[in-house]
matplotlib code that plots the C-alpha trace (Angstrom):
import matplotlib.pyplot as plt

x = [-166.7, -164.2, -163.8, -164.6, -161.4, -161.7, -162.4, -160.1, -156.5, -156.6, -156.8, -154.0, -152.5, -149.6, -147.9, -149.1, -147.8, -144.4, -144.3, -145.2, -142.5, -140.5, -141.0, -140.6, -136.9, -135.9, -137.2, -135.4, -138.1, -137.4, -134.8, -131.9, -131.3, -135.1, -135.6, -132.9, -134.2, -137.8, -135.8, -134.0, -137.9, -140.4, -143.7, -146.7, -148.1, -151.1, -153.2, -153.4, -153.2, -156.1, -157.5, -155.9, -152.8, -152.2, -153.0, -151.3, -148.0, -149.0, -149.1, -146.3, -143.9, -145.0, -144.5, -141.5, -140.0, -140.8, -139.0, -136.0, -135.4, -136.7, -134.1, -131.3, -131.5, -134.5, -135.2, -131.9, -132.3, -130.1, -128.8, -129.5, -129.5, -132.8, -132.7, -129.5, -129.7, -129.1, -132.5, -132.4, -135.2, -136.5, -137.0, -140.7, -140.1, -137.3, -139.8, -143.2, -145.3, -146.3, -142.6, -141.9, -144.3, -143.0, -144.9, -144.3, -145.3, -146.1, -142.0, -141.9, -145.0, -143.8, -140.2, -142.0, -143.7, -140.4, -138.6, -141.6, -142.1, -138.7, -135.5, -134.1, -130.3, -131.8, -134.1, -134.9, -138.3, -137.0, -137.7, -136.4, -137.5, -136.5, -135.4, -136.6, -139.7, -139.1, -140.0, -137.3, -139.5, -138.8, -135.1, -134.9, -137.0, -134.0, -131.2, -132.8, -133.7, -130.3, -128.5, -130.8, -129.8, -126.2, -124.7, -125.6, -123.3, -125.6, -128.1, -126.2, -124.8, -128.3, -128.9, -126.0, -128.0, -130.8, -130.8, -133.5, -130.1, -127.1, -127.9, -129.4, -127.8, -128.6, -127.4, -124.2, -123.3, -124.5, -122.6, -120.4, -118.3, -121.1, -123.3, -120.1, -119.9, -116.7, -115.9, -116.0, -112.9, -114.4, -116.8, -119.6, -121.6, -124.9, -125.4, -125.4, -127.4, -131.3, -129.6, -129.5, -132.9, -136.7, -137.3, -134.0, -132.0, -135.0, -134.0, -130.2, -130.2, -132.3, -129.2, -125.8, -125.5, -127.0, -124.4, -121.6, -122.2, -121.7, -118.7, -117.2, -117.6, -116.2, -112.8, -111.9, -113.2, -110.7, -107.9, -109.4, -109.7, -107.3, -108.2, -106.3, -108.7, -111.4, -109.7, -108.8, -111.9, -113.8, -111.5, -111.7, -115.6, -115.9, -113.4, -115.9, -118.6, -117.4, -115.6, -119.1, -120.7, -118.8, -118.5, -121.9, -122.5, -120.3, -122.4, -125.5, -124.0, -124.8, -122.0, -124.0, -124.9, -121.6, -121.2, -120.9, -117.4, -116.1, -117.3, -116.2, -112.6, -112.7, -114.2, -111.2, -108.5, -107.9, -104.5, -101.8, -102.7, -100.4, -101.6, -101.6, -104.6, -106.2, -104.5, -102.7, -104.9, -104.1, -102.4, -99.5, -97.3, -100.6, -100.3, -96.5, -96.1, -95.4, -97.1, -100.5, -99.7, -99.8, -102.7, -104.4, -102.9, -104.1, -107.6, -107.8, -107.7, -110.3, -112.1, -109.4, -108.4, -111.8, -110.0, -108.5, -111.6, -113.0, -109.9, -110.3, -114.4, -113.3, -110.5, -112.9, -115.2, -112.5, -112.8, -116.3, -117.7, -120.7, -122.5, -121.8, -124.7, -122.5, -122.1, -124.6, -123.8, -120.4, -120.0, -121.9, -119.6, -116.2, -118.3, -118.6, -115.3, -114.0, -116.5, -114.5, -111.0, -110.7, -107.3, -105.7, -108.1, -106.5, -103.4, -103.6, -105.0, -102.8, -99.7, -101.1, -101.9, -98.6, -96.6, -98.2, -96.3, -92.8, -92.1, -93.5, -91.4, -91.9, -95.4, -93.4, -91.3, -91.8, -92.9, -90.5, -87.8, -90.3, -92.4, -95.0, -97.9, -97.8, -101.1, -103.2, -105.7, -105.9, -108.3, -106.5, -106.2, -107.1, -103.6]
y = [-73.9, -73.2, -74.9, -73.1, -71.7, -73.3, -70.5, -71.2, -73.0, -76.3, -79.3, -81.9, -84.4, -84.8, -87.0, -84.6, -81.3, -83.3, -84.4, -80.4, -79.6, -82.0, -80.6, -77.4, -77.7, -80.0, -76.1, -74.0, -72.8, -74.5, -74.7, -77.2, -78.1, -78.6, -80.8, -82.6, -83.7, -84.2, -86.5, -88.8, -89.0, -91.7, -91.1, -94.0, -93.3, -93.3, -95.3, -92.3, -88.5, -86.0, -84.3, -81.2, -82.0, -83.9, -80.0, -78.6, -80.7, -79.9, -75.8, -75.9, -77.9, -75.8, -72.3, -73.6, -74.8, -71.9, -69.6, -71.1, -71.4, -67.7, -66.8, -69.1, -67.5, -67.3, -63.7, -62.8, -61.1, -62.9, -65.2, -68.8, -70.8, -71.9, -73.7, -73.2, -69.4, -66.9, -65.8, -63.3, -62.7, -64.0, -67.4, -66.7, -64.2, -67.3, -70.5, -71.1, -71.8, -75.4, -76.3, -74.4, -76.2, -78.2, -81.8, -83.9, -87.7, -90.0, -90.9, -87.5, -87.9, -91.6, -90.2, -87.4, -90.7, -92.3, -89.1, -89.0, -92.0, -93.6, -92.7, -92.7, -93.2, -96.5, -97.3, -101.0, -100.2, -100.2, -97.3, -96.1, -94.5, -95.6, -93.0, -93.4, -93.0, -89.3, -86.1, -83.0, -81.7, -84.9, -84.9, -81.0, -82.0, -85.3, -82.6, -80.1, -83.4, -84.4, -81.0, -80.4, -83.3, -84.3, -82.5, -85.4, -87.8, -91.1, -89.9, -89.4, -93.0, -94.2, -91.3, -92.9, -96.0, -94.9, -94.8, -91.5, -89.6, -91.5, -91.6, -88.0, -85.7, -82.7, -84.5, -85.3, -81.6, -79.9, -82.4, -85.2, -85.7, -86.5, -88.3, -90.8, -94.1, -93.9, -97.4, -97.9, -97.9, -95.2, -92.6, -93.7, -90.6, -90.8, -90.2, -86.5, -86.0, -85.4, -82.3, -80.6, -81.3, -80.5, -79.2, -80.5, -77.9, -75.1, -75.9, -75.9, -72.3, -71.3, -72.8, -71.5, -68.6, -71.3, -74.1, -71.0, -69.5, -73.1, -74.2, -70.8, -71.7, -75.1, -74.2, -71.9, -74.5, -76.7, -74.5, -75.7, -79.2, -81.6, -85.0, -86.4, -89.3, -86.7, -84.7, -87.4, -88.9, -85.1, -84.5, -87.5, -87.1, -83.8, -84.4, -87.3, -85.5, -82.3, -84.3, -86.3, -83.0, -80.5, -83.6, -83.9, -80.3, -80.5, -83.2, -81.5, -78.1, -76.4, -74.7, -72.5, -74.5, -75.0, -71.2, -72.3, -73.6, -71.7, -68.5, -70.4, -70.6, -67.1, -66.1, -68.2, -68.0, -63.7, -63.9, -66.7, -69.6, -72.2, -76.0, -74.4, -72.5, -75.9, -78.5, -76.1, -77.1, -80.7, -82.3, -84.6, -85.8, -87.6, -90.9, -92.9, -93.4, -89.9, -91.5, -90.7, -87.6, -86.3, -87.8, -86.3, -82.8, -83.2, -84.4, -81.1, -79.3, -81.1, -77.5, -75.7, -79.0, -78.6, -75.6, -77.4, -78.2, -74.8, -73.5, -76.3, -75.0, -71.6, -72.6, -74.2, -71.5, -69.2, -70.9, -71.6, -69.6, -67.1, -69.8, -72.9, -74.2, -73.3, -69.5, -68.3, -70.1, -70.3, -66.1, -66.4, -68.6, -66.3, -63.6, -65.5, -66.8, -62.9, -61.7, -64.2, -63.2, -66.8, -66.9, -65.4, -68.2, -70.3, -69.9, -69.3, -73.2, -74.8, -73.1, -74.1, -78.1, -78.3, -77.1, -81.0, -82.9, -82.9, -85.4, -83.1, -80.0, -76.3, -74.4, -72.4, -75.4, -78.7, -82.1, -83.7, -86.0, -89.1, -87.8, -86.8, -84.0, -81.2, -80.4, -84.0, -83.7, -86.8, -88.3, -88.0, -91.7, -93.3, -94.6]
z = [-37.4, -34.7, -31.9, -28.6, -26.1, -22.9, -20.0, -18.0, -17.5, -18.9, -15.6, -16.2, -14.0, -12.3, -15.0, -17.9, -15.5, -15.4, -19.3, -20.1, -17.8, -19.1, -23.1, -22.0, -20.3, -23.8, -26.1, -23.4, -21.8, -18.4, -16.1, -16.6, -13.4, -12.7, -16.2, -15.6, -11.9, -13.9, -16.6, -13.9, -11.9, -12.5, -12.2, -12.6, -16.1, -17.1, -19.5, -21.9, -22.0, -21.7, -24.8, -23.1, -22.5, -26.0, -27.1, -25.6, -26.1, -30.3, -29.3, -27.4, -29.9, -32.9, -31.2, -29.5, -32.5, -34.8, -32.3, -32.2, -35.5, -35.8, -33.2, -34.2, -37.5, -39.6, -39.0, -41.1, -44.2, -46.1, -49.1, -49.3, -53.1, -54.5, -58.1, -58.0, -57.6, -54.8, -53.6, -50.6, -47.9, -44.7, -44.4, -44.8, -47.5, -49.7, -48.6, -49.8, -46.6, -47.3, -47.6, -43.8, -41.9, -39.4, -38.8, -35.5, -35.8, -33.1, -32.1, -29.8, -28.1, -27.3, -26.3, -24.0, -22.3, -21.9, -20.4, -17.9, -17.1, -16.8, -14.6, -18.3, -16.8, -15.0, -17.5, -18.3, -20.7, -24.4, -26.3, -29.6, -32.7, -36.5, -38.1, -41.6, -39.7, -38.7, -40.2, -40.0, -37.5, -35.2, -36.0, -35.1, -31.6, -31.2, -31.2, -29.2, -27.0, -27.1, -26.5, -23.3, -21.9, -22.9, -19.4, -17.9, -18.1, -17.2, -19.4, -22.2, -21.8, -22.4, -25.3, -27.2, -27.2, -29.2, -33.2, -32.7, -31.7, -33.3, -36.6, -36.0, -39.2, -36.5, -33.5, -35.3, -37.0, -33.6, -31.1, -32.7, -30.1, -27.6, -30.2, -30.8, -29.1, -27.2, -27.4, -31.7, -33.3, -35.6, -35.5, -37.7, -38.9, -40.7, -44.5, -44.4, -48.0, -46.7, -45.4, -48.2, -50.0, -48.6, -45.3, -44.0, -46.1, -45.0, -41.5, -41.7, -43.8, -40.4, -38.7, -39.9, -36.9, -34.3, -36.0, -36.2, -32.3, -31.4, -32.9, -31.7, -28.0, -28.8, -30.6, -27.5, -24.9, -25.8, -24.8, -21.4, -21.9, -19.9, -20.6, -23.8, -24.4, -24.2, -27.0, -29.3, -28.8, -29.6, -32.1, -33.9, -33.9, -35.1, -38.1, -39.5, -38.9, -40.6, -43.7, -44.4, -44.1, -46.5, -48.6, -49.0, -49.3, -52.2, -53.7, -53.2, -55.2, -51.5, -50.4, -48.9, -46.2, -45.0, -44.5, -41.0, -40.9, -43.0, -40.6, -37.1, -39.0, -39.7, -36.0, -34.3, -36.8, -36.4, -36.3, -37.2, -34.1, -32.8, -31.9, -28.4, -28.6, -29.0, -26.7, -24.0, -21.5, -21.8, -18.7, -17.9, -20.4, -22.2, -23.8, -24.2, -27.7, -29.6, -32.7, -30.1, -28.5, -32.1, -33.2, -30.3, -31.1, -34.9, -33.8, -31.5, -35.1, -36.9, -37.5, -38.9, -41.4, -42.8, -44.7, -47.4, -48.6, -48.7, -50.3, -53.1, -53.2, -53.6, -56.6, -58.4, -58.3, -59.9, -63.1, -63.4, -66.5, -66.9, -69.2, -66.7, -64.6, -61.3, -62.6, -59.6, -56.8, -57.5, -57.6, -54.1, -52.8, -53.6, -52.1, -49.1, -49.1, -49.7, -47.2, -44.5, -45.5, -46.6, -48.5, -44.6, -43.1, -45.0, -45.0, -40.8, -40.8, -42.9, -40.8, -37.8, -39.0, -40.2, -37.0, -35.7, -39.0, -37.9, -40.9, -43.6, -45.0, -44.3, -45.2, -48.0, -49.3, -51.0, -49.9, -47.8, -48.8, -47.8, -50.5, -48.3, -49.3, -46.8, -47.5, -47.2, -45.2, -43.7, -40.9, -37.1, -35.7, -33.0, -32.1]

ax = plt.figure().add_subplot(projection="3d")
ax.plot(x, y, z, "-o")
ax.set_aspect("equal")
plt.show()
Protein backbone atom coordinates (compact mmCIF):
# COMPACT_ATOMS: atom_id res chain seq x y z
CA UNK A 1 0.00 0.00 0.00
CA UNK A 2 1.28 3.50 -0.86
CA UNK A 3 1.09 6.15 1.04
CA UNK A 4 -1.09 9.02 -0.12
CA UNK A 5 0.75 12.53 -1.84
CA UNK A 6 -0.33 15.38 0.13
CA UNK A 7 -2.47 17.98 -2.15
CA UNK A 8 -0.90 20.62 -1.63
CA UNK A 9 2.64 22.27 -0.49
CA UNK A 10 3.69 20.78 2.60
CA UNK A 11 3.05 23.64 6.01
CA UNK A 12 6.31 23.91 7.93
CA UNK A 13 7.47 26.41 10.39
CA UNK A 14 9.66 28.96 10.46
CA UNK A 15 12.56 26.97 12.02
CA UNK A 16 11.93 23.99 9.54
CA UNK A 17 11.71 26.84 6.39
CA UNK A 18 15.21 28.02 7.68
CA UNK A 19 16.78 24.28 8.37
CA UNK A 20 15.42 23.48 4.54
CA UNK A 21 16.93 26.57 3.49
CA UNK A 22 19.78 25.91 5.39
CA UNK A 23 20.35 22.05 3.64
CA UNK A 24 19.66 23.37 0.56
CA UNK A 25 22.60 26.21 0.37
CA UNK A 26 25.15 23.21 2.06
CA UNK A 27 23.87 20.80 -1.79
CA UNK A 28 24.23 24.01 -3.85
CA UNK A 29 21.00 24.63 -4.39
CA UNK A 30 20.81 27.95 -2.42
CA UNK A 31 22.52 31.07 -2.50
CA UNK A 32 25.85 31.46 -0.54
CA UNK A 33 25.54 34.62 0.50
CA UNK A 34 21.87 33.94 1.82
CA UNK A 35 23.04 30.39 3.61
CA UNK A 36 25.76 31.83 4.99
CA UNK A 37 23.54 34.81 6.69
CA UNK A 38 20.96 31.60 7.62
CA UNK A 39 24.10 29.73 9.17
CA UNK A 40 25.39 32.76 11.44
CA UNK A 41 21.23 33.24 12.52
CA UNK A 42 19.64 31.76 15.54
CA UNK A 43 16.41 30.86 15.57
CA UNK A 44 14.36 29.37 18.94
CA UNK A 45 14.08 25.55 18.12
CA UNK A 46 11.65 23.59 18.51
CA UNK A 47 10.88 20.50 20.54
CA UNK A 48 10.92 18.39 17.39
CA UNK A 49 10.35 18.54 13.67
CA UNK A 50 7.08 17.89 11.74
CA UNK A 51 6.47 14.64 9.96
CA UNK A 52 6.73 16.84 6.81
CA UNK A 53 9.57 18.50 7.15
CA UNK A 54 11.59 15.34 8.50
CA UNK A 55 10.48 14.22 4.69
CA UNK A 56 11.31 16.28 3.24
CA UNK A 57 14.87 16.79 4.59
CA UNK A 58 15.19 12.57 3.55
CA UNK A 59 13.97 13.64 -0.39
CA UNK A 60 15.94 16.39 -0.54
CA UNK A 61 19.35 14.81 0.69
CA UNK A 62 18.87 11.72 -1.48
CA UNK A 63 18.10 13.63 -4.82
CA UNK A 64 20.53 16.23 -3.87
CA UNK A 65 23.17 13.85 -3.28
CA UNK A 66 22.64 11.62 -6.22
CA UNK A 67 22.96 14.59 -8.48
CA UNK A 68 26.01 15.68 -7.58
CA UNK A 69 27.69 12.75 -7.71
CA UNK A 70 25.86 12.21 -11.21
CA UNK A 71 27.23 15.63 -12.21
CA UNK A 72 30.57 15.56 -10.56
CA UNK A 73 31.21 12.50 -12.48
CA UNK A 74 29.11 9.48 -12.40
CA UNK A 75 27.50 9.91 -15.75
CA UNK A 76 31.00 9.20 -17.35
CA UNK A 77 31.33 6.23 -19.38
CA UNK A 78 34.40 5.12 -18.16
CA UNK A 79 37.07 2.65 -16.51
CA UNK A 80 37.20 2.00 -12.86
CA UNK A 81 38.88 -1.58 -11.38
CA UNK A 82 36.52 -4.12 -9.81
CA UNK A 83 38.16 -7.52 -8.51
CA UNK A 84 40.96 -6.34 -9.59
CA UNK A 85 39.84 -5.80 -13.21
CA UNK A 86 38.97 -2.92 -15.43
CA UNK A 87 35.22 -2.86 -15.75
CA UNK A 88 33.79 0.10 -17.86
CA UNK A 89 30.28 1.65 -17.71
CA UNK A 90 28.26 4.20 -15.80
CA UNK A 91 28.38 4.13 -12.37
CA UNK A 92 24.98 2.47 -12.41
CA UNK A 93 25.94 0.24 -15.27
CA UNK A 94 29.83 -0.94 -12.98
CA UNK A 95 27.81 -0.98 -9.28
CA UNK A 96 25.27 -3.30 -8.27
CA UNK A 97 22.34 -1.10 -6.82
CA UNK A 98 22.46 -2.21 -3.21
CA UNK A 99 26.06 -1.20 -3.06
CA UNK A 100 25.12 2.67 -4.62
CA UNK A 101 22.60 3.46 -2.22
CA UNK A 102 23.45 6.20 -0.16
CA UNK A 103 22.19 5.93 3.67
CA UNK A 104 22.08 9.12 6.08
CA UNK A 105 22.07 8.38 9.92
CA UNK A 106 20.91 10.51 12.55
CA UNK A 107 24.50 12.87 12.85
CA UNK A 108 23.10 15.16 9.74
CA UNK A 109 19.80 15.66 10.92
CA UNK A 110 21.38 16.66 14.39
CA UNK A 111 24.09 18.95 12.51
CA UNK A 112 21.04 20.61 10.38
CA UNK A 113 19.66 21.41 14.10
CA UNK A 114 22.85 22.90 15.10
CA UNK A 115 23.36 25.02 11.80
CA UNK A 116 19.77 26.33 12.54
CA UNK A 117 19.62 26.80 15.66
CA UNK A 118 22.99 28.17 16.66
CA UNK A 119 25.09 31.41 15.47
CA UNK A 120 27.53 28.41 14.75
CA UNK A 121 30.62 31.11 14.77
CA UNK A 122 29.36 32.19 18.41
CA UNK A 123 28.24 28.93 19.33
CA UNK A 124 28.59 27.75 23.04
CA UNK A 125 26.05 24.43 22.55
CA UNK A 126 28.48 21.37 21.92
CA UNK A 127 27.85 19.53 19.05
CA UNK A 128 29.87 16.89 17.22
CA UNK A 129 29.54 13.70 15.54
CA UNK A 130 31.98 10.39 15.98
CA UNK A 131 33.02 9.46 13.04
CA UNK A 132 33.13 5.67 13.32
CA UNK A 133 29.58 6.41 13.62
CA UNK A 134 29.03 7.77 10.04
CA UNK A 135 28.08 6.17 6.95
CA UNK A 136 29.83 7.42 3.41
CA UNK A 137 26.72 9.10 2.80
CA UNK A 138 27.22 11.27 6.06
CA UNK A 139 30.91 11.81 5.30
CA UNK A 140 30.05 12.93 1.58
CA UNK A 141 27.12 15.46 3.32
CA UNK A 142 30.36 16.73 6.05
CA UNK A 143 32.41 17.76 2.91
CA UNK A 144 29.83 19.26 1.02
CA UNK A 145 28.87 20.80 4.62
CA UNK A 146 32.29 21.84 4.96
CA UNK A 147 33.04 23.25 1.42
CA UNK A 148 29.77 25.41 1.63
CA UNK A 149 30.78 27.00 4.43
CA UNK A 150 34.62 27.24 4.66
CA UNK A 151 34.51 31.12 3.01
CA UNK A 152 33.73 32.07 6.16
CA UNK A 153 36.47 32.59 8.07
CA UNK A 154 34.68 32.53 11.79
CA UNK A 155 32.87 29.64 10.82
CA UNK A 156 35.43 27.61 9.72
CA UNK A 157 37.40 28.34 12.97
CA UNK A 158 34.57 26.58 14.74
CA UNK A 159 34.35 23.70 11.72
CA UNK A 160 38.02 22.89 12.56
CA UNK A 161 36.84 22.08 15.97
CA UNK A 162 34.63 19.26 15.11
CA UNK A 163 35.94 15.51 14.56
CA UNK A 164 32.63 15.24 11.89
CA UNK A 165 35.06 17.45 9.49
CA UNK A 166 38.75 16.89 10.66
CA UNK A 167 39.08 13.44 10.54
CA UNK A 168 36.76 13.67 7.39
CA UNK A 169 38.84 11.29 4.49
CA UNK A 170 36.62 13.70 1.96
CA UNK A 171 37.03 16.91 3.84
CA UNK A 172 40.79 16.28 3.86
CA UNK A 173 41.42 15.19 -0.04
CA UNK A 174 38.87 18.05 -1.13
CA UNK A 175 40.28 20.89 1.25
CA UNK A 176 43.42 20.03 3.45
CA UNK A 177 44.60 23.20 3.81
CA UNK A 178 41.39 24.54 5.39
CA UNK A 179 40.56 21.20 7.22
CA UNK A 180 44.19 21.65 9.02
CA UNK A 181 44.51 23.21 12.40
CA UNK A 182 46.80 26.04 11.86
CA UNK A 183 48.29 26.04 15.13
CA UNK A 184 49.71 21.89 15.16
CA UNK A 185 53.09 21.47 14.41
CA UNK A 186 51.92 18.93 11.77
CA UNK A 187 49.13 18.33 9.67
CA UNK A 188 47.57 15.20 11.03
CA UNK A 189 45.49 13.60 8.16
CA UNK A 190 43.04 10.70 8.76
CA UNK A 191 43.78 7.05 7.88
CA UNK A 192 42.96 7.26 4.25
CA UNK A 193 42.21 3.28 3.70
CA UNK A 194 38.03 3.14 3.96
CA UNK A 195 38.59 5.04 0.73
CA UNK A 196 39.28 2.58 -1.23
CA UNK A 197 36.83 -0.33 -0.18
CA UNK A 198 32.72 -0.36 -0.05
CA UNK A 199 30.83 2.68 -0.88
CA UNK A 200 33.73 4.92 -0.09
CA UNK A 201 35.73 3.80 -3.18
CA UNK A 202 32.01 3.92 -5.22
CA UNK A 203 31.93 7.47 -4.27
CA UNK A 204 35.46 8.62 -5.00
CA UNK A 205 35.45 6.82 -8.76
CA UNK A 206 32.13 9.31 -8.93
CA UNK A 207 34.74 11.91 -7.82
CA UNK A 208 38.03 11.99 -9.88
CA UNK A 209 36.70 15.05 -12.41
CA UNK A 210 34.98 16.89 -9.23
CA UNK A 211 38.55 16.02 -7.16
CA UNK A 212 40.57 16.99 -10.66
CA UNK A 213 38.43 20.47 -11.63
CA UNK A 214 39.28 21.33 -8.07
CA UNK A 215 42.82 20.89 -7.70
CA UNK A 216 43.11 22.70 -11.11
CA UNK A 217 41.72 26.01 -9.79
CA UNK A 218 43.92 25.54 -6.77
CA UNK A 219 47.46 25.13 -8.43
CA UNK A 220 46.78 28.42 -10.54
CA UNK A 221 45.30 30.34 -7.43
CA UNK A 222 48.34 30.27 -5.81
CA UNK A 223 50.11 32.21 -8.34
CA UNK A 224 47.89 34.83 -6.61
CA UNK A 225 48.42 34.12 -3.13
CA UNK A 226 50.48 36.74 -1.03
CA UNK A 227 50.55 35.64 2.42
CA UNK A 228 53.71 33.19 3.05
CA UNK A 229 52.27 31.68 6.25
CA UNK A 230 49.20 31.09 4.23
CA UNK A 231 51.32 29.11 1.68
CA UNK A 232 53.46 27.14 3.88
CA UNK A 233 50.75 26.50 5.93
CA UNK A 234 48.48 25.19 2.50
CA UNK A 235 51.28 23.68 1.19
CA UNK A 236 52.34 21.82 4.00
CA UNK A 237 48.57 20.52 4.31
CA UNK A 238 48.09 19.45 0.99
CA UNK A 239 51.54 17.40 0.76
CA UNK A 240 50.28 15.15 3.91
CA UNK A 241 47.23 14.87 2.72
CA UNK A 242 48.23 13.77 -0.89
CA UNK A 243 51.25 11.45 0.43
CA UNK A 244 48.73 9.48 2.99
CA UNK A 245 46.51 9.34 -0.01
CA UNK A 246 48.55 7.93 -3.00
CA UNK A 247 50.06 5.89 -0.29
CA UNK A 248 47.15 4.25 0.53
CA UNK A 249 45.96 3.98 -2.90
CA UNK A 250 49.06 2.03 -3.44
CA UNK A 251 48.13 -0.24 -0.51
CA UNK A 252 44.78 -0.75 -1.62
CA UNK A 253 46.14 -1.97 -5.44
CA UNK A 254 43.83 1.28 -6.57
CA UNK A 255 45.70 3.33 -8.53
CA UNK A 256 42.86 4.17 -10.18
CA UNK A 257 41.59 6.34 -7.77
CA UNK A 258 44.35 8.56 -7.71
CA UNK A 259 43.79 9.32 -11.47
CA UNK A 260 43.11 12.66 -10.05
CA UNK A 261 46.54 13.91 -9.42
CA UNK A 262 47.99 12.46 -11.75
CA UNK A 263 45.46 14.48 -14.33
CA UNK A 264 45.72 18.00 -12.30
CA UNK A 265 49.76 17.46 -12.96
CA UNK A 266 49.09 16.99 -16.42
CA UNK A 267 46.33 19.90 -16.73
CA UNK A 268 48.99 22.48 -15.07
CA UNK A 269 52.25 21.05 -15.98
CA UNK A 270 51.76 21.82 -20.27
CA UNK A 271 54.91 23.13 -20.65
CA UNK A 272 58.23 23.13 -18.42
CA UNK A 273 57.00 25.54 -15.15
CA UNK A 274 59.18 27.47 -12.89
CA UNK A 275 58.63 27.71 -8.82
CA UNK A 276 57.10 31.10 -10.02
CA UNK A 277 54.04 29.92 -11.33
CA UNK A 278 53.39 28.82 -7.79
CA UNK A 279 54.69 31.42 -5.29
CA UNK A 280 55.00 34.76 -7.69
CA UNK A 281 52.31 36.23 -6.00
CA UNK A 282 53.93 36.15 -2.64
CA UNK A 283 54.74 39.48 -1.06
CA UNK A 284 57.69 41.16 0.73
CA UNK A 285 60.71 39.56 1.32
CA UNK A 286 58.68 36.69 3.43
CA UNK A 287 60.19 35.07 6.46
CA UNK A 288 64.15 35.95 7.71
CA UNK A 289 65.78 32.78 7.65
CA UNK A 290 66.34 31.43 3.91
CA UNK A 291 66.16 27.85 5.45
CA UNK A 292 61.99 29.13 5.54
CA UNK A 293 61.59 31.03 2.56
CA UNK A 294 62.39 27.73 0.90
CA UNK A 295 60.44 25.60 2.78
CA UNK A 296 57.57 27.74 1.92
CA UNK A 297 58.51 27.72 -1.81
CA UNK A 298 58.79 23.77 -1.69
CA UNK A 299 55.42 23.48 0.28
CA UNK A 300 53.84 25.69 -2.71
CA UNK A 301 54.66 22.45 -4.92
CA UNK A 302 53.28 19.82 -2.84
CA UNK A 303 51.11 18.75 -6.18
CA UNK A 304 53.67 18.44 -8.55
CA UNK A 305 56.09 16.32 -5.80
CA UNK A 306 53.37 13.88 -5.74
CA UNK A 307 55.05 12.81 -9.21
CA UNK A 308 57.70 10.75 -7.99
CA UNK A 309 55.39 8.49 -6.77
CA UNK A 310 53.45 8.08 -9.89
CA UNK A 311 56.51 7.73 -11.88
CA UNK A 312 57.68 4.78 -9.36
CA UNK A 313 53.63 3.34 -9.92
CA UNK A 314 54.16 3.49 -13.50
CA UNK A 315 57.93 1.68 -13.30
CA UNK A 316 56.64 -0.91 -11.58
CA UNK A 317 53.87 -1.56 -13.79
CA UNK A 318 56.40 -1.96 -16.65
CA UNK A 319 57.63 -5.20 -15.35
CA UNK A 320 54.64 -6.67 -14.02
CA UNK A 321 53.90 -10.04 -16.16
CA UNK A 322 50.84 -11.28 -18.05
CA UNK A 323 50.42 -14.22 -15.38
CA UNK A 324 50.91 -11.74 -12.16
CA UNK A 325 47.82 -10.89 -10.14
CA UNK A 326 48.49 -6.93 -11.10
CA UNK A 327 48.61 -7.86 -15.00
CA UNK A 328 45.05 -5.91 -15.42
CA UNK A 329 45.23 -3.04 -13.48
CA UNK A 330 48.54 -2.51 -13.95
CA UNK A 331 48.11 -2.31 -18.14
CA UNK A 332 45.28 0.31 -17.14
CA UNK A 333 47.43 2.24 -15.22
CA UNK A 334 50.39 2.80 -18.12
CA UNK A 335 47.42 3.58 -20.26
CA UNK A 336 46.51 6.20 -18.05
CA UNK A 337 49.81 7.28 -17.37
CA UNK A 338 50.38 7.32 -21.43
CA UNK A 339 46.98 8.85 -21.84
CA UNK A 340 48.51 11.99 -19.46
CA UNK A 341 51.86 12.28 -21.22
CA UNK A 342 53.15 11.22 -17.86
CA UNK A 343 57.01 10.63 -18.53
CA UNK A 344 56.89 14.88 -19.88
CA UNK A 345 54.68 15.29 -16.57
CA UNK A 346 57.25 13.95 -14.98
CA UNK A 347 60.04 15.09 -15.99
CA UNK A 348 58.32 18.98 -15.99
CA UNK A 349 57.86 18.37 -11.98
CA UNK A 350 60.89 17.08 -10.98
CA UNK A 351 62.66 20.16 -12.97
CA UNK A 352 60.58 22.48 -11.38
CA UNK A 353 61.15 20.88 -7.48
CA UNK A 354 64.59 20.93 -8.09
CA UNK A 355 65.12 24.67 -9.24
CA UNK A 356 63.98 25.14 -4.96
CA UNK A 357 67.25 22.66 -3.78
CA UNK A 358 70.10 24.84 -4.29
CA UNK A 359 72.24 22.23 -2.33
CA UNK A 360 71.36 19.25 -4.66
CA UNK A 361 73.13 18.85 -8.20
CA UNK A 362 71.67 19.45 -11.68
CA UNK A 363 68.38 17.44 -12.96
CA UNK A 364 70.69 15.66 -15.57
CA UNK A 365 73.71 15.00 -13.21
CA UNK A 366 74.49 13.16 -10.10
CA UNK A 367 73.79 13.56 -6.45
CA UNK A 368 75.68 16.34 -5.06
CA UNK A 369 78.92 16.19 -3.42
CA UNK A 370 76.98 16.17 0.17
CA UNK A 371 75.67 13.03 -1.02
CA UNK A 372 72.28 14.14 -1.28
CA UNK A 373 69.36 12.35 -3.58
CA UNK A 374 68.12 14.89 -6.04
CA UNK A 375 65.14 13.11 -6.35
CA UNK A 376 63.81 12.49 -2.42
CA UNK A 377 60.85 13.50 -2.09
CA UNK A 378 60.73 14.72 1.17
CA UNK A 379 57.93 16.40 3.39
CA UNK A 380 58.25 20.64 3.18
CA UNK A 381 58.84 21.86 6.88
CA UNK A 382 57.47 24.00 8.89
CA UNK A 383 60.64 26.01 9.67
Amino acid sequence: MTRPEPDGPRQVSKFEFNLLRILRFVVGHFPADQGLQLVRTAVARPECLSAGAVELVKDTLGKASVLFLTRAGGWRNDKYLRNSQPTPGRVWDRIPLDERSLSFSRPVLDFLLWLTAEKVHESKQSWDAAPKALTPADELFFCLAFDATRSDPEVLAMLRKKDAFTRNPFCWITNPGDVADPDAAKPQPPDFAPLFTGQRAVLMECLQRHLENRWVRSERAKGQLGDWNKMRLQGVAEFAALSAFVKAADAARRTDLARFVLRTNAAILRSDLTPVFWTGGLQGSGPGRLADRLATQRAALAVPRQMEALEAWQERARFVGYFDDDYAASQMWKLDWEAARGDDVARRARAAVEMLEPLRGPISGGPAATGTNPNENTEPTTG
